[in-house]
C-alpha positions as CSV (number, residue, x, y, z in Angstrom):
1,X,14.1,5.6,7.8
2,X,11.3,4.2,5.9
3,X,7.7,6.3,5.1
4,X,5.6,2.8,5.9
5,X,7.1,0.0,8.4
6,X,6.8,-3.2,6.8
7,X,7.9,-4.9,9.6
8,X,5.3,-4.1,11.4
9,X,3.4,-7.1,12.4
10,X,-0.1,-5.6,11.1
11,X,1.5,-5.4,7.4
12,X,2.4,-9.3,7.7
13,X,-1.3,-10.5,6.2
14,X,-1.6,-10.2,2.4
15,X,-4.8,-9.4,2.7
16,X,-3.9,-6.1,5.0
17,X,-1.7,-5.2,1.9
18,X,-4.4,-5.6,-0.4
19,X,-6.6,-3.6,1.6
20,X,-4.7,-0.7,1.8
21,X,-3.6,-0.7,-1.1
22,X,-6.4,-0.6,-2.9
23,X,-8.1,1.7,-0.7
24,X,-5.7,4.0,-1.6
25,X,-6.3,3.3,-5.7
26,X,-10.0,3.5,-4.9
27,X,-9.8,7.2,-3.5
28,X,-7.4,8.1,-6.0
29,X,-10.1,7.2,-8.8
30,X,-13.3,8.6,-6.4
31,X,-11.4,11.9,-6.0
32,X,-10.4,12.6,-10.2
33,X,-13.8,11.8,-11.5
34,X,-16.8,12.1,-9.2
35,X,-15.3,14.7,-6.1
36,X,-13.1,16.3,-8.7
37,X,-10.0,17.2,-6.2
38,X,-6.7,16.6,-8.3
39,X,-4.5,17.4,-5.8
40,X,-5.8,15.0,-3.2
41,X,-6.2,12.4,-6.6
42,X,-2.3,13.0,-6.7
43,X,-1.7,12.3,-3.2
44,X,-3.9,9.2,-3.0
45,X,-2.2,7.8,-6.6
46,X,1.5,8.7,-4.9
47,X,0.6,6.8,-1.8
48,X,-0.9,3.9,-3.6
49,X,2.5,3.6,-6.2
50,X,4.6,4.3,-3.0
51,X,2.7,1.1,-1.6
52,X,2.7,-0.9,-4.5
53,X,6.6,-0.5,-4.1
54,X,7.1,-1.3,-0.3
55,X,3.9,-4.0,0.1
56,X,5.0,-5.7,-3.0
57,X,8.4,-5.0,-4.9
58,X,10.6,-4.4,-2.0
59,X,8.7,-6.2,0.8
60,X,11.0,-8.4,3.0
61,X,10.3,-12.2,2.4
62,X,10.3,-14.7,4.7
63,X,13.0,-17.5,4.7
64,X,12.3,-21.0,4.1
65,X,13.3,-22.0,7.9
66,X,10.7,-19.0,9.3
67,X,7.5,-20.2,10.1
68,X,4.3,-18.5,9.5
69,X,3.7,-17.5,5.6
């Protein structure tokens, strides 16, 4: 069982990817130097390197046969 479906259809886009992931880098940096809540800077900056690795480095691709990008 994974944490985040990527086969979801929603995670299919790039762009989706790219949102959330940097969202998630985004709140990481908000949170350590302007809120100043490590732990939830931790949590963000684990979510966004968990992402990285399932939106990215272990994403499943798409055959040369398969249609749609």
């Amino acid at each position: 069982m994974r944490f985040i479906d990527t086969d979801h259809p929603a995670f299919r886009p790039l762009w989706i990817r790219l949102l959330v992931t940097g969202f998630l880098l985004a709140w990481g940096v908000l949170e350590i130097t302007v809120l100043g809540g490590h732990l939830w800077a931790i949590l963000a900056f684990g979510l966004f390197a968990y992402c990285v690795w399932a939106f990215f480095i272990a994403f499943p691709r798409r055959g040369d046969g398969d249609p749609g990008g």
